[in-house]
C-alpha positions as CSV (number, residue, x, y, z in Angstrom):
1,X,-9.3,-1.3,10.4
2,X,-8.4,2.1,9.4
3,X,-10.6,5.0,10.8
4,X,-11.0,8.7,9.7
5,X,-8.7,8.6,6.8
6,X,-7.7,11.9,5.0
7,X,-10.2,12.5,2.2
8,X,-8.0,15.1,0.1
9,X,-4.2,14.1,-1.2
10,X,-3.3,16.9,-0.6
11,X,-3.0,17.6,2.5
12,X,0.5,17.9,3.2
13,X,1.5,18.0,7.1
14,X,4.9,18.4,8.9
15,X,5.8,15.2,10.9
16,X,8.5,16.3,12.6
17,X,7.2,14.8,16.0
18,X,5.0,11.9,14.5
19,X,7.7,9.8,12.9
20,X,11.1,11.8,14.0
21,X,12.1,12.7,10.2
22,X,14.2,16.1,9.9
23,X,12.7,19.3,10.7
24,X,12.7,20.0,6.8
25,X,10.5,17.3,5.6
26,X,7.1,17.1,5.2
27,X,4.8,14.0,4.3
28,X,1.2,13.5,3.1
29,X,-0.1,11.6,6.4
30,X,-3.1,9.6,6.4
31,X,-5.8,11.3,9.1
32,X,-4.9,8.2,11.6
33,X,-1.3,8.5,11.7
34,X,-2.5,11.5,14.0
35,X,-4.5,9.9,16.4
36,X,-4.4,8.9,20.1
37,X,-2.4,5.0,19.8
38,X,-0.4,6.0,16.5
39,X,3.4,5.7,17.4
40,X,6.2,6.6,14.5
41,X,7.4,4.4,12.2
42,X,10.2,3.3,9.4
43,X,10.3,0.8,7.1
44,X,8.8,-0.1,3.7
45,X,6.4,-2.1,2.1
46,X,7.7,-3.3,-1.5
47,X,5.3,-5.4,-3.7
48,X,6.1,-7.6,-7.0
49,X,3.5,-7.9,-8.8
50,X,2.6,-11.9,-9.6
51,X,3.3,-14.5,-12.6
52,X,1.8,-12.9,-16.2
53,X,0.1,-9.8,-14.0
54,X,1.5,-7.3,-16.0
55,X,1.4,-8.5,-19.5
56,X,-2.3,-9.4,-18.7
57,X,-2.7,-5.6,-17.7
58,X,-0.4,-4.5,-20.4
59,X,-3.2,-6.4,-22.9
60,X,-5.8,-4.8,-21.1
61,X,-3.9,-1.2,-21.5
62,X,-3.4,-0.8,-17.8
63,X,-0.7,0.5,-16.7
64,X,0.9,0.7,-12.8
65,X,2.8,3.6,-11.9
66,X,3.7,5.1,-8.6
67,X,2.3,8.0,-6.3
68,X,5.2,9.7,-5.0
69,X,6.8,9.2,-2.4
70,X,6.1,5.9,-3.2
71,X,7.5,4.5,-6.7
72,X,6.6,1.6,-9.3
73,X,9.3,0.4,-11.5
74,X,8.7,-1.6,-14.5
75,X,11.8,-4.4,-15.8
76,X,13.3,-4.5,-19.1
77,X,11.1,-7.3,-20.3
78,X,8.2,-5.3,-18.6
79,X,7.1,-8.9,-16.9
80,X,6.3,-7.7,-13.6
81,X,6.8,-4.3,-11.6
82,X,7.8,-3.5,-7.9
83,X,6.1,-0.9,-6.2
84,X,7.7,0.5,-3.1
85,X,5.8,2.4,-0.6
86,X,8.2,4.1,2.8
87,X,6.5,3.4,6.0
88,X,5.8,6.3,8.3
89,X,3.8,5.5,11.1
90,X,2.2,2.1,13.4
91,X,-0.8,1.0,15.1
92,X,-1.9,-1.5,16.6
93,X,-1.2,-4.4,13.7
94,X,-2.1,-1.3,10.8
95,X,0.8,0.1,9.6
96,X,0.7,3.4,7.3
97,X,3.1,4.1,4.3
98,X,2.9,7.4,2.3
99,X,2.4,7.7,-1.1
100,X,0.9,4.6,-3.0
101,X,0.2,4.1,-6.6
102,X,-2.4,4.0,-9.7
103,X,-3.9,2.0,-12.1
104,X,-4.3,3.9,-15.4
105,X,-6.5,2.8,-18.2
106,X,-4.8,4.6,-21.1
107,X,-7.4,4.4,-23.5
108,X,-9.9,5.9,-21.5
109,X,-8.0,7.8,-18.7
110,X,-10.0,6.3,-16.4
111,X,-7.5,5.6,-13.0
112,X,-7.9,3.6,-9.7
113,X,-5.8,5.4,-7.0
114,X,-4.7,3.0,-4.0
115,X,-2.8,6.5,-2.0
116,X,-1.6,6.4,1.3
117,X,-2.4,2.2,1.7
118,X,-2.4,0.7,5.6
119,X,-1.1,-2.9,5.6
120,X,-2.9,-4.3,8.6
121,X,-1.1,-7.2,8.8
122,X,-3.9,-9.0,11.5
123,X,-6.6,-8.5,9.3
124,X,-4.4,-9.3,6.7
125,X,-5.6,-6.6,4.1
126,X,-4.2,-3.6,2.2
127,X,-6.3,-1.0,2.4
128,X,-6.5,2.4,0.1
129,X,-8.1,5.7,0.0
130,X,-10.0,5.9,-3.2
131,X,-10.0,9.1,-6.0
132,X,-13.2,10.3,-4.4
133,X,-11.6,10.4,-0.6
134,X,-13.7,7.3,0.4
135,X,-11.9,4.1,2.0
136,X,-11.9,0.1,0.6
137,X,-9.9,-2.7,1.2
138,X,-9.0,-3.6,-2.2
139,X,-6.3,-5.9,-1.5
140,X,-6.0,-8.9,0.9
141,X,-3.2,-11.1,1.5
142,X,-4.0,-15.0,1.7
143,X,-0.8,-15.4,3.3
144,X,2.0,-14.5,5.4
145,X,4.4,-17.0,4.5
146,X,7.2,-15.4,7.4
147,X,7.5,-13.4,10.3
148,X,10.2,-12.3,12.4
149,X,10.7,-9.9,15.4
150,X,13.7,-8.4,16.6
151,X,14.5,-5.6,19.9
152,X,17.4,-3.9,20.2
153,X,17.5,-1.6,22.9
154,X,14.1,0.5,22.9
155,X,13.6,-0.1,18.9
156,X,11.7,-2.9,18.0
157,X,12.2,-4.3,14.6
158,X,9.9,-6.8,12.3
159,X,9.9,-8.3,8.9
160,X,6.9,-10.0,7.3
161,X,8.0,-11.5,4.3
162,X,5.8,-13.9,1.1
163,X,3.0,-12.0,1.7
164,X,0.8,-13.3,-1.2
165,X,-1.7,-10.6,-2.9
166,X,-4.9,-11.1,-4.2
167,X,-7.9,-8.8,-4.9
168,X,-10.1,-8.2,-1.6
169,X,-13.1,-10.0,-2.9
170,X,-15.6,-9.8,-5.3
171,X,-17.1,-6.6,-4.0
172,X,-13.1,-5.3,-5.0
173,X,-12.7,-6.5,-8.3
174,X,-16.1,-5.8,-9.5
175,X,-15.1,-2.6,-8.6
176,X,-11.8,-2.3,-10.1
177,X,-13.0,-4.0,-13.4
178,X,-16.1,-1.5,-13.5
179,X,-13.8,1.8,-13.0
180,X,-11.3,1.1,-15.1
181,X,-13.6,-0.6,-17.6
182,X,-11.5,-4.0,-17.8
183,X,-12.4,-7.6,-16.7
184,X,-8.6,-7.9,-15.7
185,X,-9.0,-8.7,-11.9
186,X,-10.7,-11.3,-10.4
187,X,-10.4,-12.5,-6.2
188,X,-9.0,-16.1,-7.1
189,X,-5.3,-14.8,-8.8
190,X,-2.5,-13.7,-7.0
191,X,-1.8,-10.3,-7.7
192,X,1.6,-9.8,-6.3
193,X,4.4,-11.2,-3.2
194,X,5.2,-8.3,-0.7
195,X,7.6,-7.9,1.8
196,X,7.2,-5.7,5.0
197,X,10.0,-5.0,7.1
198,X,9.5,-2.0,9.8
199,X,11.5,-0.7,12.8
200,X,9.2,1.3,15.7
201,X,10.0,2.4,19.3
202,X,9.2,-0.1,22.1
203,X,5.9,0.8,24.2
């Protein structure tokens, strides 16, 4: 579970010693990926969002888009949309990405922002820090279909693959239908397939 996550996007920090990128960079970190037990990390965390997902939102007039650096692109039939999210720092089974991305109601402006998401891949949920800085686990995955590890040298590597999205819960799509003023999302569809594949140094 995610503790102590950053309440304001934009805070902007330079991670030059938390996840090794080049002294010019700077990332929006989430609050934990500063704490004692939180080790660097690479990777990313793409999602494709399920069978007749995005028509059903693009009837609703909601419409998915990215949160830099993370990015959501639509294809030409605009059938489904992948999201990709880079990872930047590990721990324990929660793993951080930057970025994230929105859910727009554009009739009404009303949004639904899912930024910097932690895929805990134990407790099997996807977890986002909210417009109003507060925390929820609005997405859960019923299942991992594949997992593979990998060391070479002092880097270990690992891939999670089919992981099968659905909303958290009732509590989480009464929310989501409430905010964005829909009845679009329910806990019993399958919201998108992800993939997870990360590298991290060996402890």
């Amino acid at each position: 579970m995610r503790l102590n996550r950053v309440a304001s996007l934009g805070c902007t920090v330079a991670v030059i010693a938390v996840v090794g990128f080049a002294a010019s960079v700077a990332v929006a970190v989430p609050a934990s990926a500063l704490e004692p037990g939180t080790g660097p990390a690479e990777g990313t965390f793409i999602l494709k969002t399920g069978n007749g997902i995005l028509p059903t939102w693009n009837s609703e007039g909601l419409r998915l888009t990215g949160v830099s650096p993370g990015s959501a692109i639509t294809n030409s039939t605009a059938s489904s949309a992948t999201v990709t999210l880079p990872i930047i720092a590990k721990k324990g089974s929660t793993n951080f990405a930057a970025g994230g991305f929105r859910i727009t109601n554009t009739d009404t402006g009303a949004f639904v922002n899912c930024a910097t998401p932690a895929i805990d891949t134990r407790a099997r949920v996807l977890d986002c820090v909210l417009k109003g800085g507060t925390n929820l686990p609005v997405f859960a995955f019923q299942s991992i279909q594949g997992r593979s590890f990998g060391l070479i040298g002092d880097t270990v590597s690992a891939e999670y693959t089919g992981m099968v999205m659905r909303v958290a819960g009732q509590r989480a799509a009464d929310f989501l239908n409430k905010e964005l003023g829909t009845n679009a999302f329910s806990p019993y569809v399958t919201v998108a397939t992800a993939d997870l594949s990360i590298t991290y140094p060996r402890t």
